[in-house]
Structures are given as structure tokens and as C-alpha cells.
N, C-alpha and C positions, 0 to 999 in steps of 0.2 A: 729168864730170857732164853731161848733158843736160836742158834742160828742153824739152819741145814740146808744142805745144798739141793739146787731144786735140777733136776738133771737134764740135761740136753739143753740149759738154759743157757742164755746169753744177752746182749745191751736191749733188748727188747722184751725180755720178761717183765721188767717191775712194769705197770700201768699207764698207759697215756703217751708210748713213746713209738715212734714207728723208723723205718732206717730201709733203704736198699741201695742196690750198686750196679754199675753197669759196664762195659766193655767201651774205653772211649778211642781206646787205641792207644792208649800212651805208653804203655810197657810193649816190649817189643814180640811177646810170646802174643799169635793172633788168637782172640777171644778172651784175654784173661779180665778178668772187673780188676777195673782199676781206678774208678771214680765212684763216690760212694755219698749219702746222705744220711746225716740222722739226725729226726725233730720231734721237738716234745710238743704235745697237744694243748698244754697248758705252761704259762707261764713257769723259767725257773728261777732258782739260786743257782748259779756258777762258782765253783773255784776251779782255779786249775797249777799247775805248777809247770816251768818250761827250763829250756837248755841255761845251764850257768856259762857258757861257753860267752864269749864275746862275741864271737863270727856266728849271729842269729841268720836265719831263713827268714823272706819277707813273710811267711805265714805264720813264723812266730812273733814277732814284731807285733803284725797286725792284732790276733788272737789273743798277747798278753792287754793290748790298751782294748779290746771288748768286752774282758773277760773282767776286769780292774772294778766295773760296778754294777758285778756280783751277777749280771742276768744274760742266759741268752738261750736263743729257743731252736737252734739250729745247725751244723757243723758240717761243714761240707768237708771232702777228703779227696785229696788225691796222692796212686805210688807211681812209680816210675820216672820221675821228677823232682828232685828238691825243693825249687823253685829257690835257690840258694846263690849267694854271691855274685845276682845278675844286676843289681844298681837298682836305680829308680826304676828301671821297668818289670824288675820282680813284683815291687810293691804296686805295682799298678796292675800286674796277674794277678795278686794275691786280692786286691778290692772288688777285681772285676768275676772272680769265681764265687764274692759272697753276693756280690750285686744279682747275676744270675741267679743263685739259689736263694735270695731273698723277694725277688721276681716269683720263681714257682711258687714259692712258699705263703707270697702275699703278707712279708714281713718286713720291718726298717732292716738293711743291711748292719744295723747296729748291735743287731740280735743274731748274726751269724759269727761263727767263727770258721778259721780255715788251718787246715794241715794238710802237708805238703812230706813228702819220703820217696826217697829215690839219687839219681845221678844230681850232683851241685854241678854250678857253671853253666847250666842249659835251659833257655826261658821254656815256660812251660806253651805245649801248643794249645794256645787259644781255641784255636778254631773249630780243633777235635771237641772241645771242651765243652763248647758252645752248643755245637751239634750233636753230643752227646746228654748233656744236664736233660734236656725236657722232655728226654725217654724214659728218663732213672722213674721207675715206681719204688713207692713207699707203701710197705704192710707193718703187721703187728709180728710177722713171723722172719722179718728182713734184718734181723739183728748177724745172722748167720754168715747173710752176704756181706754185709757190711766189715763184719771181722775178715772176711778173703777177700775184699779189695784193698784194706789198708800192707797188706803182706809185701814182700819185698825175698830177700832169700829168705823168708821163713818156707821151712816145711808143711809147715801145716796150722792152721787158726789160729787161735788161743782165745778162749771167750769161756763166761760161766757165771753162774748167778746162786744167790741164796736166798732162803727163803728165812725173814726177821720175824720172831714174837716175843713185844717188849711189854711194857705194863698198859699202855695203852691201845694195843692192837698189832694187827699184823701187815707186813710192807714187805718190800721182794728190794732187790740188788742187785745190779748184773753190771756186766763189766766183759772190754776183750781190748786187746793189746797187741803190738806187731815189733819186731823188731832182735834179731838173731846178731848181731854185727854192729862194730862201731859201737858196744855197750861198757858203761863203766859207770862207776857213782856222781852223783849230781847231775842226775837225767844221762841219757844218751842217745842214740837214732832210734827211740823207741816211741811208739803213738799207744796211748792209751786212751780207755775213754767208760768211764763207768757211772751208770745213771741208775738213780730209786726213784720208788714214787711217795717216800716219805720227804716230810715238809720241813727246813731244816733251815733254823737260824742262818743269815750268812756268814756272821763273824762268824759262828761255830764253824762252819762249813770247811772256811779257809781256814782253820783252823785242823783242825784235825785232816784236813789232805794234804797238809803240809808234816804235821806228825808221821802222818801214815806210809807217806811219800819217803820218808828218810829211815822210815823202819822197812821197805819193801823195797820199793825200785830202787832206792838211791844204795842198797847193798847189794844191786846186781852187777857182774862184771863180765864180760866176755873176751875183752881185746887188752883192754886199757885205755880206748879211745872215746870220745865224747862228739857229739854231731851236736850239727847246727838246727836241725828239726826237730828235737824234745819238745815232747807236747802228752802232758796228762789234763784231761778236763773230765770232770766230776758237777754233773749235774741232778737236782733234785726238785719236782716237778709238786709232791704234793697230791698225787691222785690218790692215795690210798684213802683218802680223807680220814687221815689221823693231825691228833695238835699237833702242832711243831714243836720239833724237838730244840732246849734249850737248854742253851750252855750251862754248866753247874748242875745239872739235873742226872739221876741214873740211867736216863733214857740217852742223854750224850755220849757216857762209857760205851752206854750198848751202842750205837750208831758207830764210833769209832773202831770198835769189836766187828762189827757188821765189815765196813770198808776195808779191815785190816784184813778178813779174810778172801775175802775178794780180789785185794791189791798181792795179796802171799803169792795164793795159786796162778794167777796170771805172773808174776813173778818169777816162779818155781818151773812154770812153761816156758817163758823165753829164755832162765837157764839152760833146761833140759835140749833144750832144739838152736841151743848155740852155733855158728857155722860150721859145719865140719864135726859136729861133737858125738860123742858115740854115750857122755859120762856127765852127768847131771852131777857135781861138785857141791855142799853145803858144809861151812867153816863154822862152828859154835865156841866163842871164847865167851869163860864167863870167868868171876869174883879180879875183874877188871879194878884199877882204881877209879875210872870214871866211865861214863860211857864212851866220850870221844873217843877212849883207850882203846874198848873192848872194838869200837866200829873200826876203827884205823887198819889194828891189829886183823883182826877178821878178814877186809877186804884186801890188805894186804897180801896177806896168805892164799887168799882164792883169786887174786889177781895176776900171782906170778907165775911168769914162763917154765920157770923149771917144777915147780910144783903141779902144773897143768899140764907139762908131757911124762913127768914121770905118774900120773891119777892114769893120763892116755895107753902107756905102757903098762898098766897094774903091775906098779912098779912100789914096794912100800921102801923106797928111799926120803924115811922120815927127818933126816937132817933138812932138808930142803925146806921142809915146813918151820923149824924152828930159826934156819939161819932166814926166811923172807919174817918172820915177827920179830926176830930182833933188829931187822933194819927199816921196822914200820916206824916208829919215832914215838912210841908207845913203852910207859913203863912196865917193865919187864926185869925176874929174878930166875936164870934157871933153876937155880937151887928150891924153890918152892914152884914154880909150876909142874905141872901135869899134862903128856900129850898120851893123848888114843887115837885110832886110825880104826876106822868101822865098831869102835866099842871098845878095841880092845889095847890095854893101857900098853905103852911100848917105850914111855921116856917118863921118871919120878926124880924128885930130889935131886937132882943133879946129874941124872947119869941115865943109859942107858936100859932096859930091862930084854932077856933073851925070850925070842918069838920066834915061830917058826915062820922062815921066810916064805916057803913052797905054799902054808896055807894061807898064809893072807895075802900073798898074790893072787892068791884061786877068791878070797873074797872083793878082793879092788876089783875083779873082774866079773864089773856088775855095774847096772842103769844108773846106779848112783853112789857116790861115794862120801862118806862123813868124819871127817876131822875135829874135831875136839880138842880145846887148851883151855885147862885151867890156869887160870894165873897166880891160884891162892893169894891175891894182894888185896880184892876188895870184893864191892856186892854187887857192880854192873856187870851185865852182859850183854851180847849181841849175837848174830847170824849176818854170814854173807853166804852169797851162791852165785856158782859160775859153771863155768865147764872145762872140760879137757881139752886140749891144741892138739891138734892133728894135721896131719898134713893137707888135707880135702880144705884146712881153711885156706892154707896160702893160696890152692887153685883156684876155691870160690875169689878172694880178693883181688888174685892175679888177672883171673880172667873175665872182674864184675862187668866192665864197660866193651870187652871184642870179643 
């Protein structure tokens, strides 16, 4: 099997998918895209995974009962809105933006879905909406826009695709993702959205984006906070015209292999371009007792405040990192773990090891920074990734809505 990435790619590379975006007015910067479509040509399989938060958005409400069996052929988006916490008449925004794009579309509105990012508390404007949808063009090369409509304070995209060759033929992957803030595990204010044109069981489907989903996004963290708009949907259309891939088969590994890499580097991106962040953060604990261990442990660590301004500070004040794992609720022995900070080892058996401070400050002062615990207790392990707190985040959040 190979997977390799195909470059300048994005949610429009695999076959048979087309997507674009248009300026409807709803963010307040004049011109920016901020209503977007993307539809497949041919029937798919859907899974998707949404917010564990209680306090859902009517677009995700809607989008989980569409999504539930297994098919849908189109998704419409909008940023600058939540469409969140507004009562019945969210969920009446939310049916009437898939009515509209299932109108252009010439589709049952059963087959759309919707996602919604931005300010909560605020009905979404209709009317812009309305007068904006039946300008959006759809091409083959609109995967691009569609990734900068879904944005929000992200800086810039996040989108990327790979190209699969498995024993029966070759299929592409693509995938992009939004969302800088208000990030932490089990989903957060993040929209992803990643489509192949291989043909794919659906129990397997939901199967493995749910795997995928707790080995990727669900170990990103940026704040600590979780929204009510989490929305990942993973569709597969089938144009490649290869068999469908089936569960228990080695072509499953590989399709999962395929997603995981897909789901990392979009992942790895909305670490990297966290609010305010200057330090792309990645935690690796591994010979865990269990995995829950090693996950807890990990996001623990890449979640805390004083470990994220001393990363900010290239600062190797590594007590901070051992005292946020031992208050994860994860088994844990100092006496046998092992900690490293960019490679190099600085805590054994118990005790401390002397390092020169002056150089690996000069190495923390760098795009990205890697922590490392052994636990010596077992054979699971994990990765979490975040980033550093900075002051630039208080002003983005201070200042999101005046």
C-alpha cells in the first residue's frame, strides 16, 4: 500500500465532488466567503462525528438525524454565525438553508446537511442567505474556497489530500478543517469535512471515523473549551470505481491508514495556527497501562495553562509538565517514568538529570515543541497537540464580538 500526499490538494481532489463559496455578508469583514457548498455527484456513504457538549447548535442537531442513515449528497456551510442557542427558530434556519441548497441542488433536503460557526445567541440572517445561495458556483477546483469560507479566526486554510494505492486500485482523499479557538477533546468549535471517491461499507465507515476521530481531533486542544458546533463529516462517493472496501479485509487497515493521515495533518494545522499561538505543542506518552491512560495523561499535559505559557516563554520549566500528569487521574510512578523535552532526556528514576538551561531554551524557541513521558508501566501509547497561550489569545477572545 502507499499513501502520498498529492500536493496543493484539497476536499475536491478525490472524483466526482465539486464545492464553492461565496460572500453573503454575514461576517462583518466586506467581501469575505462565508457561505459555502459541497456536493458529490454521485450517491454516498456518510459518517460523521459531532460536539459531546449538551448545549448543541441547530445545525448540529439537524446534521446528526441526516447523517444517522449513512447517506448524504450535499452540505452546505456557513461562518460568522453559530446559529446556536436561538430556540425553535434556529432549527427553522437551519432546515431552511438545506431546503435552499437542496432546491439548487435538485436534491430531497434529506440528503443535505448543514454547519453553522461563528458568534452563538444570534439568528442567522435569512435573507442575506437566500440572496446569496443561488450565486455560489460549484467547480471541481472549489474545494479551495470552500476551506476559506468555513474559517473563522483561523489564519489561514487548512485543507490536503492523499493520493491511496491499495491492492485493488488507486482512490485519492482529501479533507480541510476550520477552527483555532474554543478547541479541546471530544470535538470542539472545529468543522471538518473529508471526502474519497473510494466505495466504502457504511458500518465500516462509521466505524473507523470514529476511531480516527479519537486518535486525531479528539487529542487536539487549544483553550480547554468545547462548542456547540462540532461537526466532522466524512463522505465517500465511490467514483474511483474500485470494490468496496470491507470490513475485516486489508483494504480496511489501509482506508483507515488513509483517513488517519488525512485527519493528523489537518489536525497538526489547527494546532499549529491556534489563537494567538506562535508554538505548535505535540505531548507523546507512551508504555502507559491502558490507552485511556496514556490519552488522559497526554491531553492533560498539552492542555495546561502553565505548561502552554512556560512552551510560550521557551521556558524548559519541566516540573510543570510532570506536576499537570500527575493530576490527570492516570496511573503514574515517578520512580520509573522517563521525561524529554525536544529529545532530550531531563527527568529518570526519580530524580532530576543536569541540562544546560541557556541551550534548550534556545531549542523551545522554535515552530514547534515536543514533550515526551515514558511511563515504563505498560505497552499503550498516545499523542496530544496544542499550542502555546499568549497574550494575543486574551485580545482575540476579548475583543471577538466589538
Amino acid at each position: 500500500m502507499l499513501i502520498d500526499p498529492i500536493p496543493e490538494g484539497s476536499l475536491t481532489t478525490p472524483l466526482g465532488y465539486l464545492a464553492g463559496a461565496v460572500s453573503a455578508g454575514i461576517k462583518t469583514k466586506p467581501g469575505a466567503l462565508d457561505l459555502c457548498l459541497l456536493y458529490s455527484e454521485r450517491e454516498t456513504v456518510a459518517a460523521g462525528v459531532f460536539t459531546q457538549s449538551l448545549v448543541k447548535g441547530a445545525s448540529v442537531i439537524l446534521s446528526q438525524e441526516r447523517v444517522a442513515d449513512g447517506r448524504l449528497r450535499a452540505v452546505v456551510v456557513n461562518s460568522g454565525c453559530a446559529n446556536a442557542l436561538n430556540g425553535p427558530g434556529g432549527l427553522e434556519d437551519a432546515l431552511r438553508m438545506t431546503a435552499l441548497a437542496a432546491e439548487k441542488l435538485d436534491l430531497d433536503p434529506d440528503e443535505v446537511a448543514v454547519a453553522s460557526t461563528g458568534v452563538t445567541g444570534v439568528r442567522l440572517p435569512m435573507a442575506k442567505i437566500e440572496a446569496a445561495l443561488p450565486s455560489l458556483t460549484l467547480w471541481r477546483e472549489g474545494g479551495g474556497a470552500f476551506a476559506a469560507a468555513i474559517m473563522t479566526t483561523d489564519t489561514f486554510a487548512k485543507e490536503c489530500a492523499f493520493g491511496v494505492r491499495d491492492s485493488a486500485g488507486v482512490y485519492s482523499i482529501g479533507g480541510c478543517a476550520k477552527g483555532v479557538g474554543m478547541i479541546h477533546p471530544n470535538m470542539a468549535t472545529m468543522l471538518a469535512y473529508v471526502t474519497t471517491d473510494a466505495a466504502v461499507e457504511a458500518g465500516l465507515l462509521r466505524e473507523v471515523v470514529r476511531e480516527v476521530a479519537d486518535e486525531t481531533f479528539n487529542m487536539l486542544t487549544i483553550d480547554g473549551d468545547t462548542s456547540c458546533s462540532d461537526t466532522l463529516l466524512v463522505l465517500a462517493n465511490g467514483a474511483a470505481g474500485l470494490p468496496p472496501v470491507e470490513a475485516g479485509t486489508p483494504r480496511a487497515a489501509e482506508l483507515r491508514e488513509a483517513l488517519r493521515a488525512v485527519c493528523l495533518q489537518l489536525t497538526r494545522m489547527l494546532a499549529r495556527d491556534g489563537e494567538g499561538a506562535k508554538r505548535l505543542i505535540e505531548v507523546e506518552v507512551r508504555r502507559a497501562v491502558s490507552l485511556a491512560d496514556a490519552r488522559l495523561i497526554a491531553r492533560t499535559i498539552a492542555s495546561s495553562p502553565l505548561v502552554k505559557t512556560a512552551v510560550a516563554g521557551a521556558d524548559p520549566n519541566w516540573g510543570r509538565i510532570l506536576v499537570a500528569a500527575g493530576r490527570a487521574g492516570g496511573t503514574l510512578d515517578l520512580a520509573k517514568l522517563d521525561l524529554r523535552l525536544q529529545g532530550e532526556l531531563i527527568f529518570a528514576a526519580g530524580a532530576p538529570l543536569p541540562f544546560d538551561d541557556a541551550a534548550l531554551s534556545a531549542r523551545l524557541d522554535s515552530d514547534e515543541v515536543r514533550i515526551g513521558l515514558d511511563l515504563g508501566l505498560g505497552e499503550a501509547g498516545a499523542k496530544a497537540w496544542g499550542c502555546d497561550l499568549t497574550t494575543d489569545y486574551v485580545h482575540i477572545n476579548a475583543d471577538y464580538r466589538t
